[in-house]
C-alpha positions in Angstrom: 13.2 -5.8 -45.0 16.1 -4.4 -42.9 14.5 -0.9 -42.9 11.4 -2.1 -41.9 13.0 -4.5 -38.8 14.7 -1.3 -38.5 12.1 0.8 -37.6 10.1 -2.0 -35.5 12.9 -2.0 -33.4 12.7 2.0 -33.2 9.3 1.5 -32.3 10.0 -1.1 -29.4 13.1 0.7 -28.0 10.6 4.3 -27.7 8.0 2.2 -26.4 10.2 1.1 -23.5 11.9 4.4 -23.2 10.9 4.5 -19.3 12.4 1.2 -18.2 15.9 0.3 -18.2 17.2 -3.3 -19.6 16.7 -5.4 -17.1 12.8 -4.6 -16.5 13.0 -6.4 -20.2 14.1 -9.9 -18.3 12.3 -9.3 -14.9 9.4 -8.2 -13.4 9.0 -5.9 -10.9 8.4 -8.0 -8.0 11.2 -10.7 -8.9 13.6 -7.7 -8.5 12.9 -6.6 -4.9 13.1 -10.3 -3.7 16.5 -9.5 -2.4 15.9 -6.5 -1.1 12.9 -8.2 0.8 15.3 -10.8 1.8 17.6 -8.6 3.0 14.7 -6.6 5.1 14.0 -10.2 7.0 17.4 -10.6 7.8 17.5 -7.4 9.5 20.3 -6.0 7.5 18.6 -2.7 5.9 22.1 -1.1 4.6 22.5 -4.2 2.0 18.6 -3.6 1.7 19.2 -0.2 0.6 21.7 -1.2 -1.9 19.9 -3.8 -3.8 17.0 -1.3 -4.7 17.4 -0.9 -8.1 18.1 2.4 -9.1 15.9 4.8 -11.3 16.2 7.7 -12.7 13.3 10.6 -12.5 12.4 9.6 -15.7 11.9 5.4 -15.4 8.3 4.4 -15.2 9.4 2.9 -11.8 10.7 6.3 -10.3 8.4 7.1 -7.4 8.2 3.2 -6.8 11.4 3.7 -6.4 11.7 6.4 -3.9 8.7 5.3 -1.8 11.0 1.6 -0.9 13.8 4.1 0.0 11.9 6.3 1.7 10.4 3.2 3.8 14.0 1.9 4.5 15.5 5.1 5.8 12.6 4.5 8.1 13.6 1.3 9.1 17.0 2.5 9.7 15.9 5.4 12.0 16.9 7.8 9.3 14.0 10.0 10.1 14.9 13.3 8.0 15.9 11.4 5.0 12.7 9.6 4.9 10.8 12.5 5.9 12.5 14.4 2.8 11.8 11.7 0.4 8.6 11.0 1.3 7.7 15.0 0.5 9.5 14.5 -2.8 6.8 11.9 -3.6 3.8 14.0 -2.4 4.6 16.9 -3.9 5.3 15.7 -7.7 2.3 13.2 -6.9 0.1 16.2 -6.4 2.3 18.4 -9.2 0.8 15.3 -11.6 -2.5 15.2 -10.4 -2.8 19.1 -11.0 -1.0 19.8 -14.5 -2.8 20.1 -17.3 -0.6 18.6 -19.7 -1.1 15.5 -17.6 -3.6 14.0 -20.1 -1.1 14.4 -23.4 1.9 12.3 -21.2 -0.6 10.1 -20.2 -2.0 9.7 -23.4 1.4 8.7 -24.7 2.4 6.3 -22.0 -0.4 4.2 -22.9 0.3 4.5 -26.4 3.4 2.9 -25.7 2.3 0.4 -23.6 0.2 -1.1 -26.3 3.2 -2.3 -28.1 5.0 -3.0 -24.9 3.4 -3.5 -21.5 1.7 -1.4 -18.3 5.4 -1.3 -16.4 6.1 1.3 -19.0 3.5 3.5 -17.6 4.2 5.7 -14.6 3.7 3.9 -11.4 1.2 6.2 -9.6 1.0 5.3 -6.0 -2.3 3.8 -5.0 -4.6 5.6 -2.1 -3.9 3.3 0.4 -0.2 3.8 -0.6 -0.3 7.4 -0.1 -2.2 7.0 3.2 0.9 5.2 4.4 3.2 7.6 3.3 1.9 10.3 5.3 1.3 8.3 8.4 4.8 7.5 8.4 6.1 11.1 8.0 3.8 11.8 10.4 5.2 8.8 13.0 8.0 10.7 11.9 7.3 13.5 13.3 6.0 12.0 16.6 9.2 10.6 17.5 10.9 13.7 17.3 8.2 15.3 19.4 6.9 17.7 16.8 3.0 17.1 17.3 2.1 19.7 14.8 4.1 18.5 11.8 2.4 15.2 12.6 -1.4 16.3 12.5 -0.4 18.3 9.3 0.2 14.8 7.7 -2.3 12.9 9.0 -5.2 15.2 7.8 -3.4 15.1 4.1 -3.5 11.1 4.8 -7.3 11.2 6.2 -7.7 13.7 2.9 -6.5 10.5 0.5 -9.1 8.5 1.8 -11.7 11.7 1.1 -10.6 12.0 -2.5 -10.6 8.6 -3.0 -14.2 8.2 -1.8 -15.1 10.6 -4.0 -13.4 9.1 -7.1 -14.9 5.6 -6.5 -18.3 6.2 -7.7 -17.0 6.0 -11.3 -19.4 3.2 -13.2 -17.0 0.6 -14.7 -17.8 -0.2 -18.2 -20.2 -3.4 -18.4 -18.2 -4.7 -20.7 -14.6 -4.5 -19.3 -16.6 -5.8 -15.9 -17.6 -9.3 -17.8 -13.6 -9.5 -18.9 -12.6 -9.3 -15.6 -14.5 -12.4 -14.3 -12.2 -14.3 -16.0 -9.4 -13.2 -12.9 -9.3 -15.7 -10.2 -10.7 -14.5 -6.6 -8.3 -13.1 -4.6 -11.3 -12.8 -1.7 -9.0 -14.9 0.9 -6.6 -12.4 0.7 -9.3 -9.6 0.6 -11.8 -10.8 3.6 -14.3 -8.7 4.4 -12.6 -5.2 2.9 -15.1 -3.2 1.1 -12.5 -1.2 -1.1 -8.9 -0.6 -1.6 -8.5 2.4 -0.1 -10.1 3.2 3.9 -7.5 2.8 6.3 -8.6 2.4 9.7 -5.1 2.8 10.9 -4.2 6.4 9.7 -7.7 7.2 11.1 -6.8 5.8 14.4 -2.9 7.4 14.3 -5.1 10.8 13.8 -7.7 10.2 16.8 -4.4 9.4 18.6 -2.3 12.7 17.6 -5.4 15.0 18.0 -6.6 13.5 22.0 -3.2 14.2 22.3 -3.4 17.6 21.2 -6.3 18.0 23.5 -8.3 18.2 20.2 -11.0 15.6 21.7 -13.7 16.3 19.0 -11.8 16.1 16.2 -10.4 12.4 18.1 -13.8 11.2 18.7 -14.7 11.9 15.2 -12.0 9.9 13.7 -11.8 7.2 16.0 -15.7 6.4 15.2 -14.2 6.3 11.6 -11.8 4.0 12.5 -14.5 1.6 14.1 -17.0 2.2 11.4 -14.0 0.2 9.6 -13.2 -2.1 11.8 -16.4 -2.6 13.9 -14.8 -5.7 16.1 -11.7 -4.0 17.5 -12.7 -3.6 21.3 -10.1 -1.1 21.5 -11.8 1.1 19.3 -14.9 0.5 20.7 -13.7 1.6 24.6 -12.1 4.6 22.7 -15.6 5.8 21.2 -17.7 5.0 24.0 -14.6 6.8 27.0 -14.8 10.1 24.7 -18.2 9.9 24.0 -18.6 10.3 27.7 -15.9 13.0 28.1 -17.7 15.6 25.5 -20.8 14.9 26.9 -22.8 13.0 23.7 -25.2 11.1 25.9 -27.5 9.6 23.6 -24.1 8.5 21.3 -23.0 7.1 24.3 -26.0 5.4 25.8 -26.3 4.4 22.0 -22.5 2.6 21.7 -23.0 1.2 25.3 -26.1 -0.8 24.5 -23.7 -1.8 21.2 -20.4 -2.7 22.3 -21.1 -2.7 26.2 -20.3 -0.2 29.2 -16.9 1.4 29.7 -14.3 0.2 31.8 -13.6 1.6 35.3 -10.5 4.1 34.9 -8.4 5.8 37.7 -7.3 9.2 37.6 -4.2 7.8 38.9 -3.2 6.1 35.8 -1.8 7.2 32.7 -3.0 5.5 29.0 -0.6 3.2 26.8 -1.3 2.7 23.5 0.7 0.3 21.4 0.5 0.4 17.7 2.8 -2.8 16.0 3.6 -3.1 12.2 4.0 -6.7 11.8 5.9 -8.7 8.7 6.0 -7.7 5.0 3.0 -7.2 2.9 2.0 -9.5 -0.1 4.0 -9.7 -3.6 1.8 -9.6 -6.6 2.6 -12.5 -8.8 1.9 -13.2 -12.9 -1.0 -15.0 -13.7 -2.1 -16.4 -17.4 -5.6 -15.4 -18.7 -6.8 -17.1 -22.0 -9.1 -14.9 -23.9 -10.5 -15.1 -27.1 -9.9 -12.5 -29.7 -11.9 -12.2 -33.2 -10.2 -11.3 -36.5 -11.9 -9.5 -38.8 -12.8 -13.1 -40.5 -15.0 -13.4 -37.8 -12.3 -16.4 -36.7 -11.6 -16.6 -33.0 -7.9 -16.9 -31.4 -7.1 -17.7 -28.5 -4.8 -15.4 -26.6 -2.5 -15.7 -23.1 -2.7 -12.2 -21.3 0.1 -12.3 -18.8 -1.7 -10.2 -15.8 -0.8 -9.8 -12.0 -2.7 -11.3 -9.0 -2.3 -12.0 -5.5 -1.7 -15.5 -4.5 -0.5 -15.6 -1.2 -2.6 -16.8 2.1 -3.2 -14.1 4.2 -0.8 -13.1 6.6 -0.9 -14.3 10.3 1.2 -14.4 13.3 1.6 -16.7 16.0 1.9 -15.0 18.9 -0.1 -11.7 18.8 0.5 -10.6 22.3 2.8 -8.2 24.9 3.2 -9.0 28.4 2.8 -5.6 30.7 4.1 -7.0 33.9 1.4 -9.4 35.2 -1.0 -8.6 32.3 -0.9 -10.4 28.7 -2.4 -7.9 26.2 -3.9 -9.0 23.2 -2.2 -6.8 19.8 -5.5 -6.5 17.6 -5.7 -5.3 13.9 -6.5 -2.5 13.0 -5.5 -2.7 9.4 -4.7 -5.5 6.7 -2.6 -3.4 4.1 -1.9 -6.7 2.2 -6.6 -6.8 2.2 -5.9 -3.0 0.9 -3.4 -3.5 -1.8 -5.8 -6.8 -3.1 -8.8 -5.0 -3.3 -7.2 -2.4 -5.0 -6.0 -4.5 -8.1 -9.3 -6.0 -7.9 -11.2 -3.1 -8.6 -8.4 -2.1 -11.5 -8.9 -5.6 -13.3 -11.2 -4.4 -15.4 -9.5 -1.6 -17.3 -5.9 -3.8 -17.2 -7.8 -6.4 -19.1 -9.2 -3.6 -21.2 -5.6 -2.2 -22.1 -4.3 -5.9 -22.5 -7.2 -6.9 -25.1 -5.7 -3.6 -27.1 -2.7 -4.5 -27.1 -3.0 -8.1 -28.4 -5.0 -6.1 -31.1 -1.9 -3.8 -31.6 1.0 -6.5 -31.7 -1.1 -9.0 -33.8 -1.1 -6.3 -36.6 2.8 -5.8 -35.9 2.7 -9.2 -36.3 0.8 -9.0 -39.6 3.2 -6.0 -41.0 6.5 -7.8 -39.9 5.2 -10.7 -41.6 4.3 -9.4 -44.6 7.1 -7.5 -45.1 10.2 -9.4 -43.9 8.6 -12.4 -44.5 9.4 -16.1 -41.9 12.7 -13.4 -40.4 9.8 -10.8 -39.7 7.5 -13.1 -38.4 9.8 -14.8 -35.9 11.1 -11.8 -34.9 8.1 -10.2 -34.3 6.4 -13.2 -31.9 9.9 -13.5 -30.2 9.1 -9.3 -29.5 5.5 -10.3 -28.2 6.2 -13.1 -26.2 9.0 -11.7 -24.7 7.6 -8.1 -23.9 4.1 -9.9 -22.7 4.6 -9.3 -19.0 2.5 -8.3 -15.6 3.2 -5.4 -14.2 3.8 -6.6 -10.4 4.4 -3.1 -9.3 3.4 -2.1 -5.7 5.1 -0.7 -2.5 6.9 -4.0 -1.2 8.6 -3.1 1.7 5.2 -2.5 3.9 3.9 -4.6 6.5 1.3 -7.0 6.2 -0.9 -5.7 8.7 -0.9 -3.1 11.4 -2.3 -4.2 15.3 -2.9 -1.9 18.2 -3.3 -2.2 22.0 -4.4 0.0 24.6 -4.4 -0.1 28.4 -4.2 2.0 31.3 -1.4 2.1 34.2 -0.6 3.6 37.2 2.2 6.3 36.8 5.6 5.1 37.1 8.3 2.7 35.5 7.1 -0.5 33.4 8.6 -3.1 31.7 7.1 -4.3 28.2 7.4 -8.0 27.2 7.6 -9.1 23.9 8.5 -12.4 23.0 11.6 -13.4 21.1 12.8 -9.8 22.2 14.7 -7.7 24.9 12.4 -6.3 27.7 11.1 -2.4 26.8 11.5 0.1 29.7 9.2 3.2 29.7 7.5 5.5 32.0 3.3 6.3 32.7 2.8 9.8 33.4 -0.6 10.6 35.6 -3.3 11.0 33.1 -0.5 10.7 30.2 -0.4 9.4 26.6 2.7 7.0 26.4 2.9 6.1 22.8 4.9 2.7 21.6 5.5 1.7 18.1 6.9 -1.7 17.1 7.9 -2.7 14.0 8.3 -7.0 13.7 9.8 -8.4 10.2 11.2 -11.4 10.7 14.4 -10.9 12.1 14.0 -7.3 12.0 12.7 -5.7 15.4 12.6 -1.7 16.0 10.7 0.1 18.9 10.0 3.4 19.8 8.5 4.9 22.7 7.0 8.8 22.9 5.2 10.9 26.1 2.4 12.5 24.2 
């Protein structure tokens, strides 16, 4: 009996060979609490040291890096982030190109039957990656190197591309009819169509390339961005003003007779845009699904799979606007990350249930062995093991924002003053016939700003 209790716990300790001991106890999203905490508080240096820490070979590794990445930006610590964040992208697309991908993979999810999906390498989701480059490429932008920044904001427009693509996989009918059983998450989602299109790295491209005096490749991706988000009246003066400037009469007599004519501009004036990141995007949360599973009796068992949802309202502020001397301007969204990262575990329900019906299968014939074997020791050993190892995987980039809003206006050249309630009055300078660029990052107590001559 000791042998065999002996070699169950072999099995269990290689099974969670990529997480450390206290992934055993608590989930991921119970462990960045603090750390979220921390980021509301507006103390990012004891943020940064309650990350856990990981090694390159934990499950949680480039989970890992991408919340330290994100609070180096926080903390102005451009390079670092910068250097990180192309740490990530490069063994993201190292993985995605090695062939020996499939035999690792294969054996992650071996082990996962016996264990859980937080032993399985946390592969950043599209919408994850999209935000990775747009902040390198912010990055970039604040340290006036234009070019580095459209270099990441095509790899981040490519993401969407290849994700596209990718989504016109046919999920199995069967796995589809186990995923009813998940409770909506639609309030969270709204009116999203997938997990992945992110209208605000398509805007932060239009942005970066009219600035660049690219005005095709700007008109092109700012019509993406609306095509996303076909309310945002910023977008839609965007279209229709370079619509008119290449010359594309019928697309703009088209998008006039859609969203109206274009506002009178003077040549005086120079363009503001303000792009704010506002609070800290949705934790997922464990939810129990009962499920019936057959023996091979034909009897039927009911079983509680322990599974990860989104339960929170969505996010909202209360005051969404900045006070440009005598003119309040309404902040917009552009993007609901928190919408992004719901639809995406949506649309991956189906094959979690899949791998969690397996590995009730698996652990019931553990179950069986132990029981047979070591007899009531084995047995109560082996459900203490089950129950005990049964746990969601709440993994996802915590230390985002909820949403991201934009604002756009024209001013005459000279010196401004930016209002922003519940915060110290922002000082900046219109150039004639200038891009000034202003990023703003609200979390709670948190408040950073930034201000570029494009």
């Amino acid at each position: 009996m000791r042998r065999c209790l002996f070699i169950g716990a072999v099995s269990f300790l290689s099974g969670c060979s990529t997480i450390g001991i206290t992934d055993l106890f608590q989930d991921y999203a119970t462990q960045l609490k603090p750390v979220r905490q921390a980021v509301r508080q507006n103390n990012i240096s004891n943020a940064k040291q309650l990350l856990p820490s990981t090694s390159s070979s934990h499950s949680n590794y480039l989970l890992n890096q991408l919340e330290s990445a994100r609070l180096d930006f926080l903390a102005q610590q451009n390079d670092a982030s910068n250097e990180t964040f192309e740490t990530i992208y490069k063994r993201v697309e190292d993985k995605r190109q090695a062939a020996k991908l499939q035999l690792s993979a294969g054996l992650e999810q071996s082990n996962s039957l016996l264990t859980n999906d937080t032993v399985i390498s946390y592969q950043p989701a599209a919408y994850e990656m999209t935000m990775l480059h747009s902040y390198k490429a912010l990055s970039y932008v604040f340290n006036s190197q234009l070019e580095s920044a459209l270099v990441e904001v095509r790899r981040a427009n490519k993401v969407q591309e290849d994700a596209l693509k990718e989504n016109q996989a046919i999920v199995d009918e069967q796995a589809k009819k186990a995923a009813q059983g998940y409770p909506s998450m639609d309030a969270l989602i709204g009116n999203v169509k997938n997990g992945f299109q992110n209208a605000f790295t398509f805007y932060l491209s239009a942005v970066l390339y009219e600035a660049n005096k690219q005005f095709d490749d700007a008109y092109i991706d700012y019509k993406k961005a609306l095509e996303i988000n076909p309310d945002n009246q910023y977008l839609q003066q965007d279209v229709l003003r370079l619509a008119k400037k290449q010359g594309f009469a019928q697309e703009y007599e088209r998008f006039s007779q859609q969203y109206g004519e274009l506002s009178v501009t003077d040549k005086n004036h120079g363009q503001v845009i303000i792009i704010a990141e506002q609070g800290l995007i949705a934790q997922k949360h464990a939810f129990n699904l009962r499920l019936p599973i057959y023996t091979s009796r034909g009897d039927a068992r009911f079983y509680s799979l322990a599974l990860p949802i989104y339960a929170d309202t969505p996010f909202s502020v209360t005051e969404n606007t900045v006070q440009l001397e005598d003119k309040s301007l309404e902040l917009k969204p552009i993007v609901r990350l928190e919408a992004l990262a719901a639809k995406t575990l949506e649309d991956q329900s189906a094959g979690r249930i899949s791998r969690q019906v397996l590995r009730l299968i698996a652990k019931e014939k553990m179950r069986a062995e132990l029981a047979r074997s070591g007899g009531d020791v084995g047995n109560i050993l082996a459900n203490i093991y089950n129950l005990a190892s049964e746990q969601a995987d709440t993994r996802s980039w915590s230390t985002l924002p909820s949403q991201l809003s934009i604002a756009r206006t024209r001013l005459a050249s000279g010196s401004h003053t930016l209002k922003i309630k519940g915060h110290n009055d922002l000082d900046f300078t219109v150039s004639k016939q200038g891009l000034t660029f202003i990023f703003l990052t609200s979390i709670n107590n948190y408040f950073d700003s930034h201000v570029v001559q494009l």
